[in-house]
Phi, psi and omega in degrees: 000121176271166190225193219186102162223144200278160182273020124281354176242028170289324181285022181241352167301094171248157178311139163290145194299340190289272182350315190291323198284349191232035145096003180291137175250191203287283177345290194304301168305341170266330165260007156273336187199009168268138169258146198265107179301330162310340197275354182277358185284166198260315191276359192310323159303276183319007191235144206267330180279348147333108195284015180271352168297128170308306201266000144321284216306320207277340174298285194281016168277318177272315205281330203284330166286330139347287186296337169262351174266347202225342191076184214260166193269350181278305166282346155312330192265332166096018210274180196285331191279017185253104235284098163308134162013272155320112148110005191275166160306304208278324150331322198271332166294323204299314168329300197298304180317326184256353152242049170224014142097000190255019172228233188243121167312354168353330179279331178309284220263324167247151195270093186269133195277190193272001154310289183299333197288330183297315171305328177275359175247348189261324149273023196258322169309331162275339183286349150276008188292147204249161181306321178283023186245319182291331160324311200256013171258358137322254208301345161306317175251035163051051149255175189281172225214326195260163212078198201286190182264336176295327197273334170296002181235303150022270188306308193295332177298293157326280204287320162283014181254317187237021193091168168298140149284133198246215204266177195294117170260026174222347149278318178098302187243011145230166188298149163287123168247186153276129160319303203207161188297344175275021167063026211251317168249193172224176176176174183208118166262359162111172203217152154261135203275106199278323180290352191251320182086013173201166199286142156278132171252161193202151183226062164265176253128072180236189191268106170352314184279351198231006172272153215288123203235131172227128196266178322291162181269173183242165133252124208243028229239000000 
């Protein structure tokens, strides 16, 4: 399989992991499986941007290592669609955990409000649950179902702390969803219009507390 990056973004560019897992390095991959789109030009010697070039080929070799010692630059930056720490599942285990003595005092050292503590007892409930069990109490309150079992505990945390989410108030007919498994935000990516025969897009987008709710949640556990 060849692979296809642009030569203004290699440092955002990470190995795929099945490739890192079978021992591919940076080196190896650029000279095994990157394709050079350029070679299809009349000019192709002459472009500086070649990977036939030693200091092309030896730049982006440095920059794809960049990216495995430092992460991707979206995560350096911190951007928003990308799920910080805080407020993830796997944050609220490290909480349950350290104030049941099986961790890092973590909980000790921050002053947490009666929001988290709720999330953290509503994920103490679920946390054995297996995905087809968070499924059907999902699909019981008519959310969506697909991702990990983190954005599926996500949901289930969410929707019983604040109700179902309900449809869009700005497109009108699509679902409301979480932006990202830390919950933080709510958003509508748009509906398929079935009489029309293509996706409707929608950008809505707000602060969690301020997305559109339909009672009672259910639980069927």
């Amino acid at each position: 399989m060849l692979y296809h990056i642009s030569w203004t973004h290699p440092k955002c560019f990470g190995l795929p992991r099945k490739l890192k897992q079978e021992g591919v390095t940076a080196e190896s991959f650029v000279n095994d499986y990157l394709q050079d789109d350029t070679a299809a030009t009349a000019d192709n010697t002459d472009d500086p941007k070649s990977l036939d070039d030693p200091d092309t080929k030896a730049e982006i070799i440095a920059d794809i290592e960049y990216t495995k010692r430092g992460g991707s630059a979206k995560k350096k930056r911190g951007d928003d669609d990308e799920p910080a720490k805080e407020g993830t599942v796997a944050w609220f285990k490290e909480l349950r955990d350290s104030m049941l003595g099986e961790g890092e005092p973590a909980a000790k050292k921050l002053k947490l409000s009666e929001e988290d503590h709720q999330k953290i007892d509503i994920f103490g409930m679920y946390e054995k649950a297996k995905n087809a069990e968070l499924h059907d109490i999902l699909q019981w309150n008519h959310q969506l179902v697909s991702g990990t079992k983190d954005i599926l505990m996500a949901r289930v945390i969410d929707g019983q702390m604040r109700g179902r989410l309900g449809h869009c108030p700005m497109c009108v007919r699509g679902p409301v969803k979480l932006e990202n498994e830390s919950a933080k935000n709510a958003i509508c990516t748009g509906y398929y219009d079935s009489d029309m025969g293509y996706h409707v897009s929608c950008s809505f987008k707000c602060p969690i507390e301020e997305a559109p709710r339909e009672h009672p949640w259910y639980v069927n556990m």
